[in-house]
C-alpha positions as CSV (number, residue, x, y, z in Angstrom):
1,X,0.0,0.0,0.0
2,X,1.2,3.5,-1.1
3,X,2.0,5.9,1.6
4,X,-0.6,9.1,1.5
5,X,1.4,12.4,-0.3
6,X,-0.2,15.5,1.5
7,X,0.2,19.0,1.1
8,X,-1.1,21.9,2.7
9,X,-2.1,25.5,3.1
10,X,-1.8,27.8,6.1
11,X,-1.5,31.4,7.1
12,X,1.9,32.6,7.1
13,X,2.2,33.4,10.8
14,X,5.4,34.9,12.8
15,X,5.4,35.7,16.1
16,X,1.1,35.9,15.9
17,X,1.6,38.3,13.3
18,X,-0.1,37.1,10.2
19,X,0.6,37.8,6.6
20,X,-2.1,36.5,3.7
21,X,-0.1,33.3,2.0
22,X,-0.2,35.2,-1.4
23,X,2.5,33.4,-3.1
24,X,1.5,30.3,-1.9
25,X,-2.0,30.6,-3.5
26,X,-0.3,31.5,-6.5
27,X,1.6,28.6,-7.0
28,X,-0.9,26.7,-5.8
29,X,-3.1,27.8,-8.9
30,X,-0.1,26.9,-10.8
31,X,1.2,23.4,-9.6
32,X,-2.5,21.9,-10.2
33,X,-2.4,23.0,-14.1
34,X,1.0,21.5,-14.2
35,X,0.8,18.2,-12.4
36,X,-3.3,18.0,-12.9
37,X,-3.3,14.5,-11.0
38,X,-2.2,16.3,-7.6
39,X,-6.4,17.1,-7.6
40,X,-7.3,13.4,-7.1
41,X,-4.1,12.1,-5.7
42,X,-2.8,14.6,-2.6
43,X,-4.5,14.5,0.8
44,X,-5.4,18.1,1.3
45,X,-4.5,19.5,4.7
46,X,-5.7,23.6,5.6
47,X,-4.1,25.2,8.7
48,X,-7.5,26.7,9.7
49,X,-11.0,27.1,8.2
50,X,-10.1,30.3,6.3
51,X,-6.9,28.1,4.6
52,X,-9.8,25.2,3.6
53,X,-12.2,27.5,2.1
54,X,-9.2,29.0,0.0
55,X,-8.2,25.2,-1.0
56,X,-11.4,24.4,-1.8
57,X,-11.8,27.3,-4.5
58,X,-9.1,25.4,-6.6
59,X,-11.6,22.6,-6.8
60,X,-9.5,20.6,-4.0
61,X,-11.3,18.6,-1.1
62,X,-9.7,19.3,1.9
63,X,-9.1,16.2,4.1
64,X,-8.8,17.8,7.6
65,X,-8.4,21.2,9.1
66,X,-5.8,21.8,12.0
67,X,-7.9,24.8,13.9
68,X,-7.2,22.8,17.0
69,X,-3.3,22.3,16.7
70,X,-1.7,23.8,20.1
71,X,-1.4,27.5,20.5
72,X,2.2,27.5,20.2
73,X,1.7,26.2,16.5
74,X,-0.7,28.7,15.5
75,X,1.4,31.1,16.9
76,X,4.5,30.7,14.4
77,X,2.4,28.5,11.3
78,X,6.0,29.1,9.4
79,X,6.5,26.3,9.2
80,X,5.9,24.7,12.5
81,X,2.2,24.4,11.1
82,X,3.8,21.9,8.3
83,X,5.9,20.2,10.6
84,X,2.4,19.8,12.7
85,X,0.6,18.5,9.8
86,X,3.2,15.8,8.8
87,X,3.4,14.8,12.6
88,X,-0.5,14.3,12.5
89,X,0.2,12.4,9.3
90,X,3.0,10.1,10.7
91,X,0.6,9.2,13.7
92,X,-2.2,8.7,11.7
93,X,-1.1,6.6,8.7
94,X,2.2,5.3,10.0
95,X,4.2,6.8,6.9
96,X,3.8,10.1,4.3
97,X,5.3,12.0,1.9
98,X,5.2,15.8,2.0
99,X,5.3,17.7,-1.4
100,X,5.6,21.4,-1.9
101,X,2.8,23.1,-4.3
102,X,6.4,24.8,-5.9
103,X,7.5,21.3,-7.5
104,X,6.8,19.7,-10.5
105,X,6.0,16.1,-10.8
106,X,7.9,14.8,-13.7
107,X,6.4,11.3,-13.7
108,X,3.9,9.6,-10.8
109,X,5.8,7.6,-7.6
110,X,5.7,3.8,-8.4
111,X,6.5,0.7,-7.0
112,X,10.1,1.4,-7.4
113,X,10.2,5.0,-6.0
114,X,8.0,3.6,-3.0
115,X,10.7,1.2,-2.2
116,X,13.5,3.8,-2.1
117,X,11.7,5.6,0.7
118,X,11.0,2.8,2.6
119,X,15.0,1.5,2.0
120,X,16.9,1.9,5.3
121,X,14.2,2.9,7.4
122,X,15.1,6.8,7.2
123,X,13.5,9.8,6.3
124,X,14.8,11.1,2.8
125,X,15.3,15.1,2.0
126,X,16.1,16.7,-1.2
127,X,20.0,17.3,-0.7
128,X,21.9,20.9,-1.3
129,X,25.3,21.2,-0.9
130,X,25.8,23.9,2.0
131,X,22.1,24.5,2.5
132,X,21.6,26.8,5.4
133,X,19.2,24.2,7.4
134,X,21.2,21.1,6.4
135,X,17.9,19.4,5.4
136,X,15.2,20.6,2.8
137,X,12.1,19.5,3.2
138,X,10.1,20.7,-0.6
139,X,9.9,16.7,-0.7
140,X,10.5,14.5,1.9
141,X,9.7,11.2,3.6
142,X,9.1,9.9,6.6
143,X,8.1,6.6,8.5
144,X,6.9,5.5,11.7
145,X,10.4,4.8,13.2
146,X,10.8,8.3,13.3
147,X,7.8,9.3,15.4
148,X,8.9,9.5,19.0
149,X,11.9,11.9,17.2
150,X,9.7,14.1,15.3
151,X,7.3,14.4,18.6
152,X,10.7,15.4,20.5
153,X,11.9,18.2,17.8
154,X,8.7,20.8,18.5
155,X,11.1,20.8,21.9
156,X,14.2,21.6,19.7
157,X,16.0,25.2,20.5
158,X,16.7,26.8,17.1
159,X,17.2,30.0,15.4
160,X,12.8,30.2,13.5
161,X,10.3,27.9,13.9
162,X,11.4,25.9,11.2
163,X,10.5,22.5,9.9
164,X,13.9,22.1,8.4
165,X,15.5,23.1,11.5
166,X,13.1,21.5,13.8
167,X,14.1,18.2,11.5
168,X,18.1,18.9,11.8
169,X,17.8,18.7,15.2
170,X,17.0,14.8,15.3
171,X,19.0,13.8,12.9
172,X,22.5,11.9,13.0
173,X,25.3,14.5,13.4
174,X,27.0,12.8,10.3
175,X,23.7,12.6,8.4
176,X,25.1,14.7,5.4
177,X,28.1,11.8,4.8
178,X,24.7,9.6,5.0
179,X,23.0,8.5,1.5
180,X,20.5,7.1,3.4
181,X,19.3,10.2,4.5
182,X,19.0,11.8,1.0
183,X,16.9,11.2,-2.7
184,X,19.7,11.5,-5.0
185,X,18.4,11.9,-8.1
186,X,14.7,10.8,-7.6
187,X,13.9,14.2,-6.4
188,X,15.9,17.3,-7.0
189,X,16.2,20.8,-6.3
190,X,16.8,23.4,-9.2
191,X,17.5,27.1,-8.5
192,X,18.7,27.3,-11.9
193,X,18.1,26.3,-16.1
194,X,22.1,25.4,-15.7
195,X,20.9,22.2,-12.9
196,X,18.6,21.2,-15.6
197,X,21.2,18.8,-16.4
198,X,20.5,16.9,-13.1
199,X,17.1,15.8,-14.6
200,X,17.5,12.1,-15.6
201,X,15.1,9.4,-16.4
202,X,15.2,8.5,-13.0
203,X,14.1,11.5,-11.2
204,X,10.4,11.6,-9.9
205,X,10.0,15.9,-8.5
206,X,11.9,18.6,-8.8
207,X,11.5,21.6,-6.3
208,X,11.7,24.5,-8.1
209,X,12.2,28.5,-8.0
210,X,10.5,28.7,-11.2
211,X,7.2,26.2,-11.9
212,X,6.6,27.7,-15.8
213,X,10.4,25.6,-16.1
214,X,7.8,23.1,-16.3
215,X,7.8,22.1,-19.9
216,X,11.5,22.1,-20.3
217,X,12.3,20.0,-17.5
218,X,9.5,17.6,-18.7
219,X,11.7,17.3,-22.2
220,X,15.0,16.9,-20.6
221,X,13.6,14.5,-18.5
222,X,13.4,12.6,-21.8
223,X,16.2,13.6,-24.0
């Protein structure tokens, strides 16, 4: 059986100061004309009610709405409300995978890819040399062995309320020197049209800076 793949909306929230998640709706807009199968296929998660009604006007149907997550959460939503909403995941279906709206889907998880996260028993990031939280979480996933660690890093001390930080915290000191840790090429990050080249046959999402790259990555992916 195939893990669930959620994704989310939720106010952008700092310090109970709240910002409209502008961009986010934007690319949301975007990501379901590009990968048109996240519609049926993602488990929809809204941060409050305001968040599902917002979801819902893309056409989506929203699975579960996380109005009663602790204070503390709704207090800093970015991105402990993410972090929340995987946690909730984790205990509820034992195993997820967590996908940005700003990626495109070059082909659908199978068998194969399915396998790869389960290999090892690990949690697998998107890997970027020298990336400021060690970890990037645009695409990642996660298993019930990793529960009682993900429950202990809402305690974590860090710089934000960050998921990625959060995440760095219960981690292996050495986990950069650890493949087990990382996608490889099944899922990539590309900041620029000169990584395009990283695109090969057997790469699955791409996190990008840019979803109208699109198209081209789609052909690469197939050159």
């Amino acid at each position: 059986m195939s893990p669930p793949m959620i994704a989310g909306l939720y106010p952008y929230t700092r310090q109970g100061i709240t910002h409209p998640p502008k961009m986010i709706l934007t690319e949301i807009r975007a990501s379901l004309e590009i990968n048109a199968w996240y519609k049926d296929n993602l488990l929809v998660l809204a941060g409050d009610n305001a968040s599902a009604k917002q979801l819902e006007a893309f056409g989506l149907s929203v699975y579960r709405v996380f109005d009663d997550a602790p204070a503390e959460i709704h207090y800093d939503t970015a991105h402990k409300m993410k972090h929340w909403m995987c946690l909730w995941a984790l205990r509820e279906f034992g195993e997820f995978l967590w996908i940005d709206w700003d990626t495109i889907a070059l082909r659908k998880p199978d068998e194969t890819f399915w396998d790869d996260c389960r290999e090892n028993d690990t949690p697998k990031f998107i890997y970027i040399p020298n990336y400021w939280a060690t970890v990037n979480c645009g695409v990642y996933y996660a298993s019930s062995s990793w529960q009682d660690a993900m429950e202990r890093s809402f305690q974590a001390v860090v710089s934000e309320p960050n998921d990625e930080l959060l995440w760095r915290e219960v981690l292996p000191d050495d986990v950069t020197e650890r493949t087990e840790f990382w996608w490889g090429n099944r899922v990539l990050n590309i900041l620029e049209q000169t990584d395009f080249s990283e695109v090969t046959a057997h790469t699955y999402f791409v996190h990008v800076k840019h979803l109208e790259w699109a198209t081209l990555l789609k052909k690469r992916q197939i050159l």
